[in-house]
C-alpha positions as CSV (number, residue, x, y, z in Angstrom):
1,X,25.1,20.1,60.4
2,X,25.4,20.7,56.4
3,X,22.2,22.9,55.5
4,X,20.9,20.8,51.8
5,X,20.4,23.5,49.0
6,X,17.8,22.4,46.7
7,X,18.1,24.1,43.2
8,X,15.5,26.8,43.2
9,X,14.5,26.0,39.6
10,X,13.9,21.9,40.0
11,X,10.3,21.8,40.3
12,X,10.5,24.0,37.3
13,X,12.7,21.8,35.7
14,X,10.4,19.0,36.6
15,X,6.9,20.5,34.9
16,X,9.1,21.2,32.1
17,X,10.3,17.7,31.5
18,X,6.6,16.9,32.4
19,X,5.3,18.6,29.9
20,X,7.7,17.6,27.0
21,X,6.5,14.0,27.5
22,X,2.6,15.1,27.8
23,X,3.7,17.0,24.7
24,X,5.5,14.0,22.7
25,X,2.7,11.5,23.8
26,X,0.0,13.9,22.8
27,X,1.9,14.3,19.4
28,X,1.9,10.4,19.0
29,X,-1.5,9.8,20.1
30,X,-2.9,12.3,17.4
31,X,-0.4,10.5,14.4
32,X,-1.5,7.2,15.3
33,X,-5.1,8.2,15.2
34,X,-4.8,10.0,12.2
35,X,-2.5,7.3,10.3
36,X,-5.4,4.8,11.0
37,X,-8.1,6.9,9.9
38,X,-6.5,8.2,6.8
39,X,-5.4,4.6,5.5
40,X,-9.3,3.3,6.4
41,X,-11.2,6.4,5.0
42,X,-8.5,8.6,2.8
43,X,-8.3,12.2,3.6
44,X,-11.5,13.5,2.6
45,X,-13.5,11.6,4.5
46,X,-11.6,12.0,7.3
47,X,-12.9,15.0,10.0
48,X,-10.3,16.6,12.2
49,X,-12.9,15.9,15.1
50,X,-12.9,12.1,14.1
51,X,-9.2,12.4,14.4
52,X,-9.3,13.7,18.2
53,X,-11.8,11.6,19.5
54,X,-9.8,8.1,18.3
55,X,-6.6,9.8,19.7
56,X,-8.9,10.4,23.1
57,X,-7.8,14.5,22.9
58,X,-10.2,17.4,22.6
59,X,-10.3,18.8,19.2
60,X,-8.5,22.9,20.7
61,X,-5.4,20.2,21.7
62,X,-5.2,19.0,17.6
63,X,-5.5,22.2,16.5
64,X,-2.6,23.4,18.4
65,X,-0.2,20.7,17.3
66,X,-1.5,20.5,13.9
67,X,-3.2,23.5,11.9
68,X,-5.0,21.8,9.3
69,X,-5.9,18.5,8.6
70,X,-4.3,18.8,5.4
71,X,-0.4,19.3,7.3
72,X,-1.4,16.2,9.4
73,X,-2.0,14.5,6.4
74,X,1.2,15.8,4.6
75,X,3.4,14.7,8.1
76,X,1.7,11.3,8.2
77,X,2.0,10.5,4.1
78,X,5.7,12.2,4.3
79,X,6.6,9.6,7.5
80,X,4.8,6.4,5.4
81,X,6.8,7.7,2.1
82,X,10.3,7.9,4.0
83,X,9.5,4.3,4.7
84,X,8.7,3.1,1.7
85,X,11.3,4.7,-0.3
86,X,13.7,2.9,1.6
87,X,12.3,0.1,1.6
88,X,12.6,0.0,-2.2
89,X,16.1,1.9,-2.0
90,X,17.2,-1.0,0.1
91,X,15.4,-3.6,-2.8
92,X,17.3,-2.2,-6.0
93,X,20.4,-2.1,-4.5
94,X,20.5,-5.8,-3.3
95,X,23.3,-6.9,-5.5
96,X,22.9,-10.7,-4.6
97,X,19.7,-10.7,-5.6
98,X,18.4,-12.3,-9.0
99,X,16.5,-9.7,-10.9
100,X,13.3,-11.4,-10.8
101,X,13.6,-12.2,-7.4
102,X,13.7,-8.1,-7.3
103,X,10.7,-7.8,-8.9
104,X,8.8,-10.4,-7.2
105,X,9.7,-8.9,-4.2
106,X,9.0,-5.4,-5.5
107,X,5.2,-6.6,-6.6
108,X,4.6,-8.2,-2.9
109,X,5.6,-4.7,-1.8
110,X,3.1,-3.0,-3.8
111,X,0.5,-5.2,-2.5
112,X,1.2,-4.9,1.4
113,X,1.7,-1.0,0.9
114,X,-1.1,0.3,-1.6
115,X,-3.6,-2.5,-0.4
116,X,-3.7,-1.4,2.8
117,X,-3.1,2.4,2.0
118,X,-4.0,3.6,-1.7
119,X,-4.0,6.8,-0.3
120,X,-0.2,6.7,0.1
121,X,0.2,6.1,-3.9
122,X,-1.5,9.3,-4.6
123,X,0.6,11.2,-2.2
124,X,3.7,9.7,-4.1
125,X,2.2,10.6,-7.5
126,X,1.3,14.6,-6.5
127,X,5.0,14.1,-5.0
128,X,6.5,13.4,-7.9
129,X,5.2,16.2,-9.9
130,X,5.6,18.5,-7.1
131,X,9.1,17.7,-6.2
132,X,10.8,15.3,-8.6
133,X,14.1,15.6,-6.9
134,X,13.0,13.5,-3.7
135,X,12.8,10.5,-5.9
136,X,16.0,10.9,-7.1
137,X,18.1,11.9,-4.0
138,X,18.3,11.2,-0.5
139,X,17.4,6.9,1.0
140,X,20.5,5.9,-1.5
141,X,17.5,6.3,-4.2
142,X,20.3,7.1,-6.8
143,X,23.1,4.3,-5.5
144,X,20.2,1.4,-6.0
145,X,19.0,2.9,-9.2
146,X,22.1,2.5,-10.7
147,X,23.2,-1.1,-9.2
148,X,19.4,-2.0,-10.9
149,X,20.5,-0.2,-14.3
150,X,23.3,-2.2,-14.4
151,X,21.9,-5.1,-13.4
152,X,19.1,-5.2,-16.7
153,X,22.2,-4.4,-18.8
154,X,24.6,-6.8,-17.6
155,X,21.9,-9.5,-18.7
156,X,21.4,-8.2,-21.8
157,X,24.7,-8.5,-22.7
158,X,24.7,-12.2,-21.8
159,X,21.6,-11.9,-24.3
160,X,19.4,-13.5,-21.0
161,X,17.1,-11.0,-21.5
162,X,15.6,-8.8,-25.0
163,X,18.3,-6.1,-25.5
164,X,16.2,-2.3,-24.7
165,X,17.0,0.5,-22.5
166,X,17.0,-0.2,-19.2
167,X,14.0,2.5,-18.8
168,X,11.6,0.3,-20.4
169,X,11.6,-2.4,-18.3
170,X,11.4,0.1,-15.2
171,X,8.5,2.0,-17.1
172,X,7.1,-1.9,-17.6
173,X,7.2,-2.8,-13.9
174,X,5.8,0.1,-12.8
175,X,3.1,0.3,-14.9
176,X,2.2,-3.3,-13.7
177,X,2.7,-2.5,-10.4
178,X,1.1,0.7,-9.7
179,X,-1.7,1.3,-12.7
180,X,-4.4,-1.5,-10.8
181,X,-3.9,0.2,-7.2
182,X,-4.0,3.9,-9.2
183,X,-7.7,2.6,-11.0
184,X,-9.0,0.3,-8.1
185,X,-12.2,2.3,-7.6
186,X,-12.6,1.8,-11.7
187,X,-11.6,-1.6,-12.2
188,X,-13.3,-2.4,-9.2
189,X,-16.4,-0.9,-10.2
190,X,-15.9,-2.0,-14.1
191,X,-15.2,-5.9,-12.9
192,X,-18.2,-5.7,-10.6
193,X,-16.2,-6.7,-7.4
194,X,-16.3,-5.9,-4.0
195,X,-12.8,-5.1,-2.0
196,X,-12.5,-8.4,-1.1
197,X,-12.0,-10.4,-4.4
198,X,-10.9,-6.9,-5.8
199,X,-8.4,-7.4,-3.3
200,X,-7.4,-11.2,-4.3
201,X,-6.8,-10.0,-7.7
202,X,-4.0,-7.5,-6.9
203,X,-2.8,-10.6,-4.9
204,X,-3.0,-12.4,-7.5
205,X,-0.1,-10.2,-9.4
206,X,2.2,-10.8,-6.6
207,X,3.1,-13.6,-8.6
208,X,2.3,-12.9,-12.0
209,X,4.2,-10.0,-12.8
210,X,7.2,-11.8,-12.6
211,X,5.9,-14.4,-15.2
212,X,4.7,-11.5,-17.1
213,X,8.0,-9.7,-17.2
214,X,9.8,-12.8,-17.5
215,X,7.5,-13.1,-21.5
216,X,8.6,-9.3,-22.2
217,X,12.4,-9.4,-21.4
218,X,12.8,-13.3,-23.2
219,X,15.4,-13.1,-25.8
């Protein structure tokens, strides 16, 4: 009869594996919780109790994983940053697409990112200042910038659009595009609107920026 060996170390290896996926599931749980708290409330609002009771995890098991609210806000804005700089990497360097179809889609964008998450445009802009050079590498950032840039000038020298450096429209369309989501608590406030209609109006733009560019770049 053939005497069966069972490795010594597989219930080990069994509680090991265990705990990886309570570990990875944990990990998720807390992100998730923490990615819809931040985009409802914004990070100071936010309490890293609040945070473990939605993910349904004592507060010692948050703590572990994450130190500070302030990293689990960094890991969650750096995940919804990846994402969008992609997606805009992805926009630019569409080479069959009209520019104004670019910017159309580029406004709608805007409006399904920053509407739902403004905090995720002031993680951008302390980004930016803080390290410039992930906004110019890395996503094919660079690659679409330039198919863009040549793009605006290829038109101009078809004399379809107002002859300028290429940096103007992009300081244009961003300045459209970002300013209203940057001064919503302001304009807001200043319009006397409530989040709603304040909301319709940055809709609104989806479709007026275009026409709006479309008046600055006429030849």
């Amino acid at each position: 009869m053939t005497n069966i060996v069972l490795c010594p170390n597989l219930s080990n290896m069994a509680s090991v594996k265990k705990e990886q996926v309570s570990k990875v599931s944990a990990e998720e749980k807390i992100l998730s919780a923490a990615r819809k708290l931040f985009t409802e409330r914004g990070l100071h609002a936010v309490k890293t109790r609040d945070i473990a009771s939605e993910a349904g995890i004592n507060l010692a098991l948050l703590n572990y994983y994450f130190r500070s609210k302030e990293m689990l806000y960094a890991r969650v804005m750096s995940e919804n940053l990846t994402g969008f700089k992609r997606s805009v990497s992805d926009l630019f360097g569409n080479e069959n697409m009209d520019l104004f179809e670019k910017i159309e889609h580029l406004s709608e964008l805007y409006f399904l990112e920053f509407g739902s998450n403004p905090e995720l445009l002031l993680f951008i802009f302390n980004t930016m200042h803080q390290n410039p050079e992930l906004f110019l590498d890395g996503d094919g950032m660079q690659q679409s910038r330039m198919v863009l840039f040549k793009q605006i000038e290829d038109l101009m020298k078809k004399k379809k659009i107002k002859k300028m450096h290429p940096a103007h429209v992009m300081m244009n369309l961003m300045s459209m595009t970002m300013f209203p989501y940057l001064m919503f608590p302001f304009i807001k406030q200043r319009a006397k609107l409530d989040d709603a209609q304040m909301l319709a109006l940055l809709k609104d733009r989806v479709t007026l920026i275009p026409e709006w560019m479309k008046l600055i770049l006429k030849p």
